[in-house]
C-alpha positions as CSV (number, residue, x, y, z in Angstrom):
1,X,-8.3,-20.8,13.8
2,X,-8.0,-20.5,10.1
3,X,-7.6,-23.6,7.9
4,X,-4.3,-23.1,6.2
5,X,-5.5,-26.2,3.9
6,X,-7.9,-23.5,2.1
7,X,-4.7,-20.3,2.4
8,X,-4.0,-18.8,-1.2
9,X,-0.5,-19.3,-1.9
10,X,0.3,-16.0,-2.5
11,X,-0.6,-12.6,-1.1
12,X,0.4,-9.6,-2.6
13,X,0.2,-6.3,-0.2
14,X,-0.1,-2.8,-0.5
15,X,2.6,-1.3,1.7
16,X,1.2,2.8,2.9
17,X,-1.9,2.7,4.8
18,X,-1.9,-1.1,4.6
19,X,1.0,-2.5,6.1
20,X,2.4,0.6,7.9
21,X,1.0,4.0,9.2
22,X,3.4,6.3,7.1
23,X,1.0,9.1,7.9
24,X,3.5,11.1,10.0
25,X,6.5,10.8,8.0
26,X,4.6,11.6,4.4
27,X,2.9,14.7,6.3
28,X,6.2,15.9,7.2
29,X,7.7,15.8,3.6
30,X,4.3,17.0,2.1
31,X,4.5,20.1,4.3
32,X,8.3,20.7,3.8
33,X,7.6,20.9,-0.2
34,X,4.6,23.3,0.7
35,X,6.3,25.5,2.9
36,X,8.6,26.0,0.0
37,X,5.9,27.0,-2.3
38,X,4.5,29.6,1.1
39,X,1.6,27.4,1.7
40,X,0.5,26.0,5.0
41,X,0.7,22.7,6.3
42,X,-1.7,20.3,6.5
43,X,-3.0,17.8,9.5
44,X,-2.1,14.0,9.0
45,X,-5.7,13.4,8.8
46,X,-5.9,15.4,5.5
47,X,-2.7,13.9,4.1
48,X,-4.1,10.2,4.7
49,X,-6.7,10.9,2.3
50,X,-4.1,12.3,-0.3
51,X,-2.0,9.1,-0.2
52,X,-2.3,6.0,-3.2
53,X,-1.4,7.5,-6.5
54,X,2.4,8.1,-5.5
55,X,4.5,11.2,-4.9
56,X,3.4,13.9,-7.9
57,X,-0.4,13.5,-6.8
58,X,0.2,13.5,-3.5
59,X,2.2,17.1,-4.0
60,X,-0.7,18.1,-6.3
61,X,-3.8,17.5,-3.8
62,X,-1.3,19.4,-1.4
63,X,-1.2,22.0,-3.4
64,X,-5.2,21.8,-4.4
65,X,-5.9,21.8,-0.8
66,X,-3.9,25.1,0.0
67,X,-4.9,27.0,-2.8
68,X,-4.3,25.2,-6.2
69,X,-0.9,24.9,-8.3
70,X,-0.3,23.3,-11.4
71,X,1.3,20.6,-12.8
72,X,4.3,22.3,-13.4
73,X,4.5,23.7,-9.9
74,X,4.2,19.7,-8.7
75,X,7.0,18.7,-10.7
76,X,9.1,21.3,-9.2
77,X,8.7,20.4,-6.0
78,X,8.7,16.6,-6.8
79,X,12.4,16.3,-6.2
80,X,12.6,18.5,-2.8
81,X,9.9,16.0,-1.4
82,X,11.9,13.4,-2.8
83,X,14.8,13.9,-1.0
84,X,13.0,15.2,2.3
85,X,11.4,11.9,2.7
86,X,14.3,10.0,1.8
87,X,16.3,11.3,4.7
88,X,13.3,10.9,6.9
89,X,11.4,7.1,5.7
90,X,10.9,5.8,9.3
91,X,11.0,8.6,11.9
92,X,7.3,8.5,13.0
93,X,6.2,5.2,11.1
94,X,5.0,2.4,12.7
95,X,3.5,-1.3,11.6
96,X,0.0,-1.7,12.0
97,X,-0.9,-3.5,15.2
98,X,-0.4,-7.2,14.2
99,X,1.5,-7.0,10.7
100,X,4.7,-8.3,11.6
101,X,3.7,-11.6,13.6
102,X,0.9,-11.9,10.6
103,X,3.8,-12.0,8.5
104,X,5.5,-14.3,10.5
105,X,2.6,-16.8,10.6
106,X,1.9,-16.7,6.5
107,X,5.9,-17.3,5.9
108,X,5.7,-19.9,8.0
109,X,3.0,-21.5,6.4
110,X,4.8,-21.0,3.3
111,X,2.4,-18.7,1.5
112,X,4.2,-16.8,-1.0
113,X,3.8,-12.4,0.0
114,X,5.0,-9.4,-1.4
115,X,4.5,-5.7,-1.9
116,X,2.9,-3.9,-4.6
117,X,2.8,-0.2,-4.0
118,X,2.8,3.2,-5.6
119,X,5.7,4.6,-4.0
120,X,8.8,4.9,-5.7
121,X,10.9,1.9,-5.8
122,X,13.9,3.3,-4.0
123,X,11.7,4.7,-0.6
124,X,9.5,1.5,0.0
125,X,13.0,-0.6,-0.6
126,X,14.4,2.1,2.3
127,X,11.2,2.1,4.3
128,X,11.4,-2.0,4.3
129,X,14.7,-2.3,5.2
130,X,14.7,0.3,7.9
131,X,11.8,-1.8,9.5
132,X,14.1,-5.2,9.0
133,X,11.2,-6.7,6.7
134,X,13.5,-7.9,3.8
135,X,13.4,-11.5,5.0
136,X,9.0,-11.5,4.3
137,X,9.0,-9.4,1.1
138,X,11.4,-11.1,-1.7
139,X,9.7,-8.6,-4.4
140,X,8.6,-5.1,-3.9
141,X,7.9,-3.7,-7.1
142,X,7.0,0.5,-6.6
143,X,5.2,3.0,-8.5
144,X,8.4,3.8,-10.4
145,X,9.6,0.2,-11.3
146,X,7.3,-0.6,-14.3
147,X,6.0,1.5,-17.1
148,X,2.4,1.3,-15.4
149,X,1.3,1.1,-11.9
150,X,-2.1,0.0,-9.6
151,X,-4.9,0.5,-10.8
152,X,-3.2,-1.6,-13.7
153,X,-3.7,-4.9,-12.6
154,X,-0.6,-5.4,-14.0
155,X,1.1,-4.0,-11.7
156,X,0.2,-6.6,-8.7
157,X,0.3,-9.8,-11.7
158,X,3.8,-8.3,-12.1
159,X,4.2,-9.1,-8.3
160,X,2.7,-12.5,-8.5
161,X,4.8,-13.9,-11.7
162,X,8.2,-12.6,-9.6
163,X,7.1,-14.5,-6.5
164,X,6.5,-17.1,-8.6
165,X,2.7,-17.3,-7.8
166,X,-0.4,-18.5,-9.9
167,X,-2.9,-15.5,-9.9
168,X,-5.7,-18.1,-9.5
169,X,-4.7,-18.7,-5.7
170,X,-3.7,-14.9,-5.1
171,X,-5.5,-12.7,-2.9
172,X,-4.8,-8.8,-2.7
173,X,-4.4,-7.0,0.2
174,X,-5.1,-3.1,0.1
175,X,-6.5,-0.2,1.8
176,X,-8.0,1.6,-0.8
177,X,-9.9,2.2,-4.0
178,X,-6.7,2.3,-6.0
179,X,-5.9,-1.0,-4.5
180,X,-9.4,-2.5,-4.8
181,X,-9.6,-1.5,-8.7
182,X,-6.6,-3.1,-9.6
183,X,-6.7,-6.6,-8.2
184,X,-10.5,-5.9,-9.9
185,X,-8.1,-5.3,-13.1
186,X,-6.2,-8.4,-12.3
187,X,-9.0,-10.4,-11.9
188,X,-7.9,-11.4,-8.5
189,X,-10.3,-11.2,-5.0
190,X,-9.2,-8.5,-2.4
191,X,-9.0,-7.9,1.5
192,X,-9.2,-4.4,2.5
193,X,-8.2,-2.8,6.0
194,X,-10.6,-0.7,7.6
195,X,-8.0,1.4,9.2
196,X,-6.1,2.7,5.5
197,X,-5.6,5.8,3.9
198,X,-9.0,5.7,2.1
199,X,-11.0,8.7,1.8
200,X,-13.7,6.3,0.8
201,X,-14.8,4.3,4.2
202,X,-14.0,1.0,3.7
203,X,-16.9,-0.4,3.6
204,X,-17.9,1.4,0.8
205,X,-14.7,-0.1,-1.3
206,X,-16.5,-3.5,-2.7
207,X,-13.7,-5.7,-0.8
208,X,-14.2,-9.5,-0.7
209,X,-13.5,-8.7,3.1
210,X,-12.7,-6.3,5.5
211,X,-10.3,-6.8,8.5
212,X,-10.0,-4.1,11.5
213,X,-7.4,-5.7,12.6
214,X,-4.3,-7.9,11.2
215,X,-5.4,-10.6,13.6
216,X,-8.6,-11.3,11.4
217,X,-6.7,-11.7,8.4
218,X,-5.7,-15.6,8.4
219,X,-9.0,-16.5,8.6
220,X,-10.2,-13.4,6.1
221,X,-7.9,-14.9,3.5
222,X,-9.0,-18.5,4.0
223,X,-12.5,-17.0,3.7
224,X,-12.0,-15.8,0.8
225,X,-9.9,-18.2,-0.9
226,X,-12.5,-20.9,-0.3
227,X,-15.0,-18.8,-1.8
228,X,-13.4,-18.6,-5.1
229,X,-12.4,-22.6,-4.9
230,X,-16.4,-23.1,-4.9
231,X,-17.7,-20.1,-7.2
């Protein structure tokens, strides 16, 4: 049983590969925009280790991956992906085994959460809302909202100030490198999920925890917490 005594105040998460498995649905948009450029598809597998830098570098390593483009080629199917994926946010989606009653139990305990992600603005609002989620995430600030994004650590202290959070009793939630270097840049500790959209394994990411499950992360948050109450 985790001591919520010793539970940061406020937990900022990623949302893609973190929060939900968006796999599926960003496989589906990625391989609409290459069939438009005559490539083929790619698996989901591939696609999950594409995903954390937002839309335009997702379409690039698309594109590296089935034979190389250029910038310029990204950019022009930036917009067709956009709006594929817009019409399609939720079909195959699903929360992570665990999220939403996690959810439940750190609102309840009044710890302060919200979402910090690289995905435009507009689709994680769309992707939230389409799941019901609006009540747990009061700010979701996406990759478009601010003129920088994660790895800035700006990015997630951006979250914290809106929540209304001190940084000194924030902990970070991610599933990747892109998530781990920018609560490093924030100067904040961070949980990572060993079932992301890493292409590094998560054990490899210098997390001040790992979860394989969102049942381990009450006490994973405490954990660490108390840690940086006695460092």
């Amino acid at each position: 049983m985790s001591d919520l005594n010793n539970m940061p105040r406020c937990v900022v998460f990623d949302l893609d590969g973190t929060l939900v498995d968006t796999g599926p649905d960003l496989t589906a948009a990625t391989n609409h925009v290459l069939a438009l450029a005559g490539r083929p598809s790619v698996t989901v597998a591939e696609v999950r280790d594409m995903v954390g830098l937002g839309a335009r570098k997702l379409i690039e390593r698309g594109l590296a991956h089935t034979g190389g483009g250029t910038p310029e080629q990204a950019e022009s199917l930036l917009q067709p992906f956009l709006d594929y994926y817009a019409q399609n946010v939720c079909v195959a989606s699903q929360p992570f085994p665990g999220v939403e009653q996690t959810l439940t139990r750190l609102q309840e305990a009044g710890v302060l959460i919200g979402i910090c992600t690289n995905k435009p603005e507009g689709l994680s609002h769309a992707l939230i809302e389409t799941l019901g989620w609006q009540r747990f995430f009061p700010v979701n600030i996406g990759g478009d909202s601010l003129p920088f994004r994660k790895p800035d650590g700006r990015h997630i202290l951006t979250v914290v100030e809106r929540l209304g959070g001190n940084p000194h009793e924030t902990v970070m939630v991610g599933d990747s490198a892109v998530d781990v270097g920018a609560a490093r840049d924030a100067g904040l500790p961070v949980v990572a999920v060993s079932f992301g959209f890493s292409s590094v394994p998560a054990d490899e990411l210098g997390a001040d925890a790992l979860i394989d499950h969102y049942d381990q992360l009450m006490d994973a948050l405490t954990a660490v917490q108390r840690e940086r109450a006695t460092a």
